[in-house]
C-alpha positions in Angstrom: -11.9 -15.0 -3.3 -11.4 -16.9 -6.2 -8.3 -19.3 -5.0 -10.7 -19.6 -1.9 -13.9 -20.3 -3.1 -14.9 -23.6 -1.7 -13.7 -22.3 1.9 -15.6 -19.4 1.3 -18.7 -21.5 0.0 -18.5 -23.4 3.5 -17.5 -20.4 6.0 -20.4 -18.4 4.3 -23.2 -21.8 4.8 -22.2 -22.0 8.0 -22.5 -18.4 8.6 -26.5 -18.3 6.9 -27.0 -21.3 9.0 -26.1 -19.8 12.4 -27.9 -17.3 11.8 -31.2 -19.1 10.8 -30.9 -20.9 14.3 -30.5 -17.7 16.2 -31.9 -14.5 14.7 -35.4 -13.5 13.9 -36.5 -16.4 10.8 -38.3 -12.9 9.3 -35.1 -10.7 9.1 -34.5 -9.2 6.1 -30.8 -11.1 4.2 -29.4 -9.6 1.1 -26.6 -11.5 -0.4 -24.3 -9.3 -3.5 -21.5 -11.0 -5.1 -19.4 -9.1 -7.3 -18.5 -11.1 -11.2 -17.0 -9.6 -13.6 -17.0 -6.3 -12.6 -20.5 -6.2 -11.8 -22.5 -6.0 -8.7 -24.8 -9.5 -8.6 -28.2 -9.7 -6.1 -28.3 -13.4 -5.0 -30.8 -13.0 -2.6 -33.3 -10.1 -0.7 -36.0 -12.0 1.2 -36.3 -13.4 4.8 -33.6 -14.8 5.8 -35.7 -18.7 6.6 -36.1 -18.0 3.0 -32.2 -17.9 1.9 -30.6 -20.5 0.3 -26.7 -21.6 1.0 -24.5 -21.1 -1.7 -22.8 -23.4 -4.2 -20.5 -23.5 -6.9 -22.4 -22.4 -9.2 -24.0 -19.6 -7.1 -20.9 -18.0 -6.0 -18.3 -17.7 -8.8 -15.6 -15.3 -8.4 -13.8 -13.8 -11.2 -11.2 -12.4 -10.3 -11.7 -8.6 -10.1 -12.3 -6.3 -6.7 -15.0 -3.6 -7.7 -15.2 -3.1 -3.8 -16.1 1.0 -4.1 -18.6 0.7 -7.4 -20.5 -2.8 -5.1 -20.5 -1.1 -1.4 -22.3 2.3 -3.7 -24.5 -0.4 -5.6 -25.5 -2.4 -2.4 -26.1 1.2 0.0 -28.5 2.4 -3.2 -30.5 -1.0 -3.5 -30.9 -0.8 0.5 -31.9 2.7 0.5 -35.1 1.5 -2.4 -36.2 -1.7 -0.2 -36.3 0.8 2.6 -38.5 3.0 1.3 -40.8 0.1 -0.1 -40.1 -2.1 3.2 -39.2 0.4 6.6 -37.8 -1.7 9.2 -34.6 -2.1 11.1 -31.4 -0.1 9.8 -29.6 -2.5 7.7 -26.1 -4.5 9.2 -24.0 -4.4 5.8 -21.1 -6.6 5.7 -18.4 -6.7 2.8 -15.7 -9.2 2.6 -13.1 -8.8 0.5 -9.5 -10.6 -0.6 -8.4 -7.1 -1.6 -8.4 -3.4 -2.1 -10.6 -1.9 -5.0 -8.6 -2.9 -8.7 -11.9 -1.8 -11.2 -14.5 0.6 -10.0 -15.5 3.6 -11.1 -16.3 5.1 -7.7 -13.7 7.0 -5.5 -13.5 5.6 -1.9 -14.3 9.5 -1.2 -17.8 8.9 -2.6 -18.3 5.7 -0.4 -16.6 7.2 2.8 -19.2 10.0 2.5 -22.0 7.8 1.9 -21.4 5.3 4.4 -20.9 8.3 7.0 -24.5 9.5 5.9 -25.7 6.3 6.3 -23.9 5.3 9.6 -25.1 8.4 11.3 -28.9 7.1 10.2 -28.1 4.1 12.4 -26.6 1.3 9.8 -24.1 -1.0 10.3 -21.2 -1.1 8.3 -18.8 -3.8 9.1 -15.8 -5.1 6.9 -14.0 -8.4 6.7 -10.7 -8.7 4.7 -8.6 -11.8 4.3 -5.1 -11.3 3.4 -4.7 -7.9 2.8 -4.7 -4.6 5.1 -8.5 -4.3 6.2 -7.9 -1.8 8.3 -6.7 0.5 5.7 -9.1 -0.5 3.3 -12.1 0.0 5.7 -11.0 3.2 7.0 -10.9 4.5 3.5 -14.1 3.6 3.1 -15.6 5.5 6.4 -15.6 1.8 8.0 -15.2 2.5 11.7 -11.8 0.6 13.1 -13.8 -1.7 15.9 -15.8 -3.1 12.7 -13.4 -4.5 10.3 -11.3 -7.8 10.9 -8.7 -8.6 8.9 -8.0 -13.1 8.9 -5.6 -14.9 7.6 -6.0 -17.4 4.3 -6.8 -20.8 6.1 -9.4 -18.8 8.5 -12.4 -18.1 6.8 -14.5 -20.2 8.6 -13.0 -18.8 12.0 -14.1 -15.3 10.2 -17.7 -15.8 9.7 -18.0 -17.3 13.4 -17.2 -13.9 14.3 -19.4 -11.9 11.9 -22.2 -14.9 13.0 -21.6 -13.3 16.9 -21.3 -10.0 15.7 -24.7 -10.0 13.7 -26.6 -11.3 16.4 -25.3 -8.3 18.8 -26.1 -5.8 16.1 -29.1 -7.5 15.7 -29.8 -7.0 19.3 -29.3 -3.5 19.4 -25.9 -3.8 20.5 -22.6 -1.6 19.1 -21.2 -3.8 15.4 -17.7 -4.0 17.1 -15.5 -7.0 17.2 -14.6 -8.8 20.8 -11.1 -9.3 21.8 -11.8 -12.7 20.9 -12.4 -12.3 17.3 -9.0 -11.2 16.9 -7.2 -13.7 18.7 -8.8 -16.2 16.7 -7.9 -14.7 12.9 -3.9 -15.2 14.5 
């Protein structure tokens, strides 16, 4: 995400500010960035509460520790859960690219995210550029979840997860529509 940090910066505000307008003000957001190879918490409060990012707030480097930060984000859920019960966690990763640094196995994280699915989370996966689908499935990611977009898209991307989190939110299935496919074209 580095050569697409300013789109990202905007298709992500957007994104916080949909949902702000049209979910629950006292749902629970956690944002995670990966930098330099490590996993970093920019936010776990209400989502009314959640500020948009910035350049300085979101700052790529360069490396995909996608297996060591999907492990690093299911553990820190599974604390505030016991601290906080509530609603079963929507977790969405985007990603420019497969894992390149982690220390984790996509094994470990398929196994996790299984565990976890079948507890009633979310998992969903957006991947610009690069073979989501593959990616995802690796993962335990289940096909109907993951979208793959094109560079030049990202904005058209969050609009989807913004529809898609406010069905999950709802109760409903985490799939994308039809729609949200079309549109990443």
């Amino acid at each position: 995400m580095i050569y697409f940090k300013e789109e990202t910066i905007r298709g992500f505000n957007w994104y916080l500010s949909d949902l702000k307008n049209n979910i629950d003000p006292d749902s629970h957001f956690f944002l995670g960035t990966f930098r330099n190879n490590k996993l970093e918490m920019k936010a776990r409060s209400p989502i009314y509460r959640v500020l948009p990012l910035n350049r300085v707030s979101y700052a790529p480097s360069g490396s995909t520790p996608l297996h060591d930060s999907v492990v690093n984000i299911i553990r820190q859920l599974d604390t505030y859960l016991v601290r906080y019960p509530g609603p079963k966690p929507i977790v969405i990763i985007q990603t420019d690219g497969e894992d390149t640094t982690s220390k984790t196995n996509a094994e470990t994280v398929k196994t996790l995210v299984r565990e976890r699915t079948e507890a009633g989370w979310k998992f969903v996966l957006i991947a610009m550029g690069t073979n989501g689908k593959l990616i995802g499935s690796s993962m335990g990611f289940k096909a109907e979840s993951i979208l793959d977009y094109k560079t030049g898209r990202i904005i058209e991307a969050f609009q989807s997860i913004a529809k898609l989190t406010q069905r999950a939110a709802k109760g409903e299935e985490a799939v994308f529509q039809l729609e949200d496919h079309r549109a990443q074209r």
